[in-house]
C-alpha positions in Angstrom: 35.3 49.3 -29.7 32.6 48.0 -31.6 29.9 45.7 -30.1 29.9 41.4 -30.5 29.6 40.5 -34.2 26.2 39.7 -35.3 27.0 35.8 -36.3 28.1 36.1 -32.0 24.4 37.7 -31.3 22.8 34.9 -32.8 24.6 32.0 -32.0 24.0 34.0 -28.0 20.1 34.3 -29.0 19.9 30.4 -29.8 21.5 29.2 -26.7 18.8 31.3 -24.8 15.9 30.2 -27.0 17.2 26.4 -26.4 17.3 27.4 -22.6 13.9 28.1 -22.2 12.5 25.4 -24.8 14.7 23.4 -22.3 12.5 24.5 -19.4 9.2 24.1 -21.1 9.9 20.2 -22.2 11.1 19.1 -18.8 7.7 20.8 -17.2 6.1 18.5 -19.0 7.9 15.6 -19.5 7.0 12.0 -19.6 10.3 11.1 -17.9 8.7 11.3 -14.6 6.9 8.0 -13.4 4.9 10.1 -10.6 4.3 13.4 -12.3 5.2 16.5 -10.0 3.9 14.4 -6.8 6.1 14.7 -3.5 3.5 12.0 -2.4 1.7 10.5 -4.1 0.2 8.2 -1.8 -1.0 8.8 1.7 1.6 9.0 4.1 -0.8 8.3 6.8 -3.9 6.4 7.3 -7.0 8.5 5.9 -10.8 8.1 6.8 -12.6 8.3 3.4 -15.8 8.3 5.0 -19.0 5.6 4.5 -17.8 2.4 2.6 -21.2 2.2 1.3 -20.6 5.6 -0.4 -18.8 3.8 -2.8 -21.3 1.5 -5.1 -20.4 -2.3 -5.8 -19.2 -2.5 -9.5 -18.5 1.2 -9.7 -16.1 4.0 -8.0 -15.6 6.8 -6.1 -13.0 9.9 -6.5 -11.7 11.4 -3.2 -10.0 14.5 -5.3 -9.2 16.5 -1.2 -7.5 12.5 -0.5 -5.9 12.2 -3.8 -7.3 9.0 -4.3 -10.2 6.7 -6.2 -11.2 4.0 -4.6 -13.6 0.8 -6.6 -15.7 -1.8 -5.0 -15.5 -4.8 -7.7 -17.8 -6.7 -5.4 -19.5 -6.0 -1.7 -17.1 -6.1 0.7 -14.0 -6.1 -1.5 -12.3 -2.5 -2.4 -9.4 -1.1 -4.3 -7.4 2.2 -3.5 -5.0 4.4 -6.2 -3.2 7.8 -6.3 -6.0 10.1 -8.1 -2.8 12.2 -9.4 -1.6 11.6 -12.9 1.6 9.9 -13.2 2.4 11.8 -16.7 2.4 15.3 -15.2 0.8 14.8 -11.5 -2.5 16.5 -11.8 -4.9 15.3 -10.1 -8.2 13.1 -11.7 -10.5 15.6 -12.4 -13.6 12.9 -12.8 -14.9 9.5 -13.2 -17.1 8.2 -15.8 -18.0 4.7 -14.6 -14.7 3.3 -13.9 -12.6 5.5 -16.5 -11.0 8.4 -14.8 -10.3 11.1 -16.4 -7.0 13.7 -16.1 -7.8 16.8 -17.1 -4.4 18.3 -18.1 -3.6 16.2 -20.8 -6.2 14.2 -21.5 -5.0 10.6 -20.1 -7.3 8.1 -18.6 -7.3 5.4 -16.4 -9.0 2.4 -15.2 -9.9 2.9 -12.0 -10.9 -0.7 -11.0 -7.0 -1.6 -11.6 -4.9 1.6 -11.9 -3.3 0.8 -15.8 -3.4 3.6 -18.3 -5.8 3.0 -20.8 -5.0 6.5 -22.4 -1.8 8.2 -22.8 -0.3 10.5 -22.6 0.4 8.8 -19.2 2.0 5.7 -19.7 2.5 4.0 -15.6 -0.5 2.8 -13.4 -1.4 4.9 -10.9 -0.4 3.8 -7.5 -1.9 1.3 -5.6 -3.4 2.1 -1.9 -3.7 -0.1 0.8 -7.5 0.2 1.8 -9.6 -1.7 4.4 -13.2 -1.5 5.6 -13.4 -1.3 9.4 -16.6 -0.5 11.2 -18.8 0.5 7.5 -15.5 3.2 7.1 -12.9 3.2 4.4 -9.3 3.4 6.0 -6.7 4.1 3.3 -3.3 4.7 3.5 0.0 2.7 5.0 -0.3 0.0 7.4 -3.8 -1.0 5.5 -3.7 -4.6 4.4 -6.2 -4.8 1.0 -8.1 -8.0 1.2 -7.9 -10.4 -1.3 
């Protein structure tokens, strides 16, 4: 018995080929509005250390948090995800208040969380984050003032 016809081998070889090109666009596909993030946000409240650490007009990436928090004037901060929402990696580093993704090259401003570069197209989360006793406190149950 002769084996499958060669028009069968190929049609057999593109379904496999289409398979894994499958595979390779959802990895990275834009489909997702949180990248590959269980959480992307805190689950818990989480000590980021000295609120001074964090200079008024500028920022401050927490890459072990996942999060970037800004001070847009003494007193006042704002908390986001520091993880991509086009693929989930995490902000790799800030220059002022741009951050930068390193995977595919989006950016972000950090002062309000909108893409400024794609390939990401959603803002980054935003994080409840209070001052209490010269400590940031991010994370659920926070109440950002206004």
């Amino acid at each position: 018995m002769p084996g499958p016809s060669a028009a069968r081998r190929t049609v057999l070889k593109g379904a496999a080929l289409a398979g894994a090109a499958g595979l390779g666009v959802a990895a990275c596909s834009t489909e997702s509005k949180l990248g590959h993030a269980e959480n992307p946000t805190p689950t818990a409240p989480v000590d980021l250390g000295a609120a001074a650490d964090v200079p008024v007009g500028g920022a401050k990436l927490y890459r072990d948090q996942r999060l970037v928090v800004s001070c847009p004037a003494k007193g006042e901060y704002k908390a986001f995800s520091a993880q991509c929402t086009h693929a989930g990696c995490l902000l790799e580093k800030l220059e002022g208040t741009v951050g930068d993704c390193p995977c595919h090259d989006s950016k972000f401003d950090v002062t309000t969380g909108k893409a400024i570069q794609g390939p990401a197209t959603e803002s980054l989360p935003e994080v409840p984050v209070t001052a209490e006793g010269g400590k940031l406190i991010a994370g659920p149950g926070r109440v950002s003032p206004k």
